[in-house]
C-alpha positions in Angstrom: 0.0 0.0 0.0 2.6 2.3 0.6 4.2 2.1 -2.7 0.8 2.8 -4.4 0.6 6.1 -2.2 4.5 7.0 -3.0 3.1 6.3 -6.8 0.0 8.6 -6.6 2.0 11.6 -5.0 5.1 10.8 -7.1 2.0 11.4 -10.6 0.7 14.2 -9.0 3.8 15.8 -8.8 4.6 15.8 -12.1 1.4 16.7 -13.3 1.9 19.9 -11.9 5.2 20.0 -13.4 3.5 19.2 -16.5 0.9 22.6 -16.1 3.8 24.7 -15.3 5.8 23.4 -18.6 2.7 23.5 -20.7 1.8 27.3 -20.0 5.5 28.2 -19.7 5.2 26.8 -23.7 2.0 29.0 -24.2 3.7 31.9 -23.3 6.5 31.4 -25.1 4.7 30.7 -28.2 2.6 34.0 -27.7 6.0 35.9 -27.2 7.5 34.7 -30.2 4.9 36.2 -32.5 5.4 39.2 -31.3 9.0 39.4 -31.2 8.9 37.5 -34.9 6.8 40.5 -35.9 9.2 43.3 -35.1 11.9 41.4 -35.9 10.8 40.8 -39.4 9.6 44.5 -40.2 13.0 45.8 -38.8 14.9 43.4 -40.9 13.2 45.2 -43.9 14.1 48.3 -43.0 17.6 47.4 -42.1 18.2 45.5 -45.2 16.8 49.1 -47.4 19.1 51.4 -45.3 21.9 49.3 -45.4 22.1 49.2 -49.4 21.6 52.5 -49.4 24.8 52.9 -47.1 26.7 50.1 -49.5 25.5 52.4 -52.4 26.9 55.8 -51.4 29.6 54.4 -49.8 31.1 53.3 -53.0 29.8 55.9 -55.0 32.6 58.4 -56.1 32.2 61.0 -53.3 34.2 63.8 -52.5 33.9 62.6 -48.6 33.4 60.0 -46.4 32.0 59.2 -43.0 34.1 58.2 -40.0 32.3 54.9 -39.7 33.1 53.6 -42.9 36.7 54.3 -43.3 38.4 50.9 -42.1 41.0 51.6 -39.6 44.8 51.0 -40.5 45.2 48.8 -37.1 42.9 47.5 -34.6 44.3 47.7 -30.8 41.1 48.3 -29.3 38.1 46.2 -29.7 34.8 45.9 -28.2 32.7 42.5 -28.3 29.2 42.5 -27.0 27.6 39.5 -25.8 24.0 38.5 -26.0 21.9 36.6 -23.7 18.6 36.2 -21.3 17.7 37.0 -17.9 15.9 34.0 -17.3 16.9 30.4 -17.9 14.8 27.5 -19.4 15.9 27.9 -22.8 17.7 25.3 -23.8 21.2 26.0 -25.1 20.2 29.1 -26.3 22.9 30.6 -24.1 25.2 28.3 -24.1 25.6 28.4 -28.1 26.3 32.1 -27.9 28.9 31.6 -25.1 30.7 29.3 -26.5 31.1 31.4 -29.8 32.3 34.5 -26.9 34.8 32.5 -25.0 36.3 31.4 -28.2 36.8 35.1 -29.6 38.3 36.3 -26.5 41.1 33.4 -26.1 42.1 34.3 -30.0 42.3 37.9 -28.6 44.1 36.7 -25.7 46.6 35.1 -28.2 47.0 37.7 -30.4 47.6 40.4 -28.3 44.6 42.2 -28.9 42.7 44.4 -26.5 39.2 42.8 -26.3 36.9 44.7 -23.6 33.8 42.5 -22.6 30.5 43.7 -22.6 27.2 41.5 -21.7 23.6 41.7 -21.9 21.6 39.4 -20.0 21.8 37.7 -15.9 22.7 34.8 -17.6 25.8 35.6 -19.7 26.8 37.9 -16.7 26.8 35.0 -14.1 29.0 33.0 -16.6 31.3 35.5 -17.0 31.8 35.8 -13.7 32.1 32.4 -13.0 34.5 31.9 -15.4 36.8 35.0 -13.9 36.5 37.2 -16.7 36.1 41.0 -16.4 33.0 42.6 -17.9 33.2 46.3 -18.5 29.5 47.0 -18.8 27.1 44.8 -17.4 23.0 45.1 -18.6 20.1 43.6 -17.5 17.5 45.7 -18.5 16.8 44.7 -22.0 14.1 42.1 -21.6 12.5 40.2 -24.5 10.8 43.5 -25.8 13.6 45.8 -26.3 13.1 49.1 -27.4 15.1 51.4 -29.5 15.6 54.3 -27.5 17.5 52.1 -25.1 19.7 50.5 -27.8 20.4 53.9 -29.2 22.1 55.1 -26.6 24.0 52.4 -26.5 24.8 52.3 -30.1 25.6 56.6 -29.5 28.4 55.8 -27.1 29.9 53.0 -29.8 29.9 55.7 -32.6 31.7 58.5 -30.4 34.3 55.8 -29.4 34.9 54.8 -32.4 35.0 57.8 -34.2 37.3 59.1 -31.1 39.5 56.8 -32.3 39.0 54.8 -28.6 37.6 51.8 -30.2 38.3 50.2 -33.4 36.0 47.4 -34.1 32.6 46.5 -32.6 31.7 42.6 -32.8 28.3 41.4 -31.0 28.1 37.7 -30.3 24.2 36.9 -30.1 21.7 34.2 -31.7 20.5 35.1 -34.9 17.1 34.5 -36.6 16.7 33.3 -39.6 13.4 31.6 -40.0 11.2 30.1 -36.8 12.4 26.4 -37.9 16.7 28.0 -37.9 18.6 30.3 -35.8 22.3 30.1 -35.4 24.3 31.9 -33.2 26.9 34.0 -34.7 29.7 37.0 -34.1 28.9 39.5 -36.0 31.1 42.8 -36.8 29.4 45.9 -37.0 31.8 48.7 -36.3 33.5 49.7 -38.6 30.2 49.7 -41.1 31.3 49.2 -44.1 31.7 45.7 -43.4 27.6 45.6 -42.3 26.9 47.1 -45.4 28.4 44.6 -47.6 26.9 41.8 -45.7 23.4 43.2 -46.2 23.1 44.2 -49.6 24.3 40.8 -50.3 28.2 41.8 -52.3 26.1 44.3 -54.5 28.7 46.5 -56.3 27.6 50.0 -57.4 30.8 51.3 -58.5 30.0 54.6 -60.5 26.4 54.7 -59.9 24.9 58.7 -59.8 23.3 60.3 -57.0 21.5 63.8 -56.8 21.6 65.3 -52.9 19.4 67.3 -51.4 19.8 69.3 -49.7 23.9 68.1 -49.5 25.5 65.0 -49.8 27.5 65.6 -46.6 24.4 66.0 -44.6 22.6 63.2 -45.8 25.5 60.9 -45.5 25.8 62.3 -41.9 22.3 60.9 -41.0 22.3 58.2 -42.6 25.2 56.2 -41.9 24.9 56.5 -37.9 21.3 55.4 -38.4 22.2 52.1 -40.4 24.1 51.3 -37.6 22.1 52.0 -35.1 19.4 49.9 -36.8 21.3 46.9 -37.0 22.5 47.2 -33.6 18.7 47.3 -32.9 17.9 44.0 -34.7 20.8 42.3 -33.1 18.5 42.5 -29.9 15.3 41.9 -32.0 17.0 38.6 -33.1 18.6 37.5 -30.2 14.8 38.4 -28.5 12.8 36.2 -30.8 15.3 33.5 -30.9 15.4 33.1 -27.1 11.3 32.3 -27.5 12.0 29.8 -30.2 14.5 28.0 -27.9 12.2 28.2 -24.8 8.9 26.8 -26.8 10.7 23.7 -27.8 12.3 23.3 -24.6 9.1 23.9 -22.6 7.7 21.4 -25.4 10.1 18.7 -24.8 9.5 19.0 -21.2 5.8 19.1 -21.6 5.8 15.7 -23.7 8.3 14.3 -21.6 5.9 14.7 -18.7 3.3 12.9 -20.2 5.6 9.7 -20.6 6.7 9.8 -17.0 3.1 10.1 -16.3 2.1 7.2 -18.2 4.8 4.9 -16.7 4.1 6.0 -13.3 0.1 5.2 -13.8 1.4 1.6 -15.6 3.3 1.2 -12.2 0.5 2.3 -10.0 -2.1 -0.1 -11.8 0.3 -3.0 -11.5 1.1 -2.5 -8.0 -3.0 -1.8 -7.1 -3.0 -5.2 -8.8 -1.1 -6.5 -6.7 -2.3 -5.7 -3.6 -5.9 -6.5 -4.7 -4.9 -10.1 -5.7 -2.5 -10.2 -2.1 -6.3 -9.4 -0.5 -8.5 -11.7 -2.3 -6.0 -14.4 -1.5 -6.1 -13.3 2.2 -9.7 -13.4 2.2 -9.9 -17.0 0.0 -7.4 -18.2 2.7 -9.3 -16.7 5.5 -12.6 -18.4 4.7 -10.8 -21.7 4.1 -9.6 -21.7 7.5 -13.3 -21.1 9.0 -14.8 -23.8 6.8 
């Protein structure tokens, strides 16, 4: 009898698992199309802005703008890492750590000054664990991030880097490509003219013609900090939508692999019930026998 109780309380708990897994999955899912929407119309305007920049960039101007001009040596280097505040994602974070911790030892072994930035309770805990120094810590961009708040971050990249304090920019985060792929990559973004190449997909427009107004300069000036700050902006749109992805299927393998423990544990609990009801029938059978 006792091991039919342990049984039934042993179910019940994780049937209550199983609620907590099945609406952490809801939610997920419910997240996800709204992070997959805004991620999808930003990578349309991203992709627009960013030809433009490819375009003008190698369009036979009399000027350029500081974030296009690729510097002769890079000393100083920024790499920004990112990941969730709450766990229960699978190896959401661990794919975009690994990627991080590999950049910095090559750093490491080239001699190459590599400060550490990282978005997220869970990449900061790592970091931390694993005795590296993080020279700005956040934890206030949750899984709807908004673009003031990445614009003043991506305001203090362009004055270091035009400063001349930075170099390079690289952001190590989980990008989304489709809800069935997403691959965590480390991706440069400073100095730009490496962005815009990657988005207009090696388009050349060598010689092409443009009419300004009201002045090239200004219009370059406004437009190239804002391509950046735009793609900057759908790095944490990605890594948002991405981190849903990986949380529905984990909350969905949990889920399913609920209902198999509970269906073992109830095959279990019927056999044992079994067998106590034949050990009492053959107590009575034996009890009667004995009065006959």
């Amino acid at each position: 009898m006792a091991k039919a109780r342990a049984l039934v309380k042993r179910r019940k708990a994780v049937r209550n698992i199983r609620k907590i897994t099945r609406t952490m999955e809801l939610i997920a899912t419910a997240r996800f199309k709204k992070a997959m929407d805004r991620a999808t119309e930003a990578a349309a305007y991203t992709r627009k802005i960013s030809e433009i920049v490819a375009d003008l960039s190698q369009a036979n101007l009399s000027f350029t703008h500081p974030l296009l001009k690729q510097p002769e040596k890079i000393e100083d280097s920024v790499l920004l890492v990112l990941t969730s505040n709450r766990g229960l994602c699978g190896g959401y974070n661990s794919g975009v750590l690994r990627l991080a911790v590999q950049r910095l030892r090559e750093a490491q072994a080239s001699g190459e000054r590599l400060s550490l930035e990282v978005s997220g309770k869970r990449g900061l805990n790592f970091m931390r664990f694993d005795g590296r120094p993080v020279a700005h810590a956040y934890s206030h961009f949750e899984d709807k991030p908004r673009f003031d708040e990445v614009e003043l971050l991506a305001n203090r990249y362009i004055a270091d880097f035009v400063a001349g304090r930075i170099q390079k920019l690289e952001v190590a985060y989980t990008r989304f490509i489709n809800p069935a792929r997403q691959t965590a990559v480390v991706e440069t973004l400073l100095p730009i003219g490496d962005l815009a190449s990657e988005e207009s997909g090696g388009r050349t427009a060598v010689g092409v013609e443009y009419e300004f107004l009201p002045s090239a300069r200004e219009i370059l000036e406004e437009i190239v900090p804002a391509a950046f700050q735009a793609r900057l902006f759908k790095c944490f749109l990605d890594a948002a939508v991405s981190e849903q992805i990986f949380r529905r299927v984990a909350m969905k393998a949990a889920t399913e692999n609920a209902d198999e423990m509970i269906r073992a544990i109830s095959l279990q609990y019927n056999r044992a019930r079994q067998t106590q009801i034949t050990s009492e029938l053959s107590e009575i059978i034996g009890g009667a026998a004995a009065l006959e």
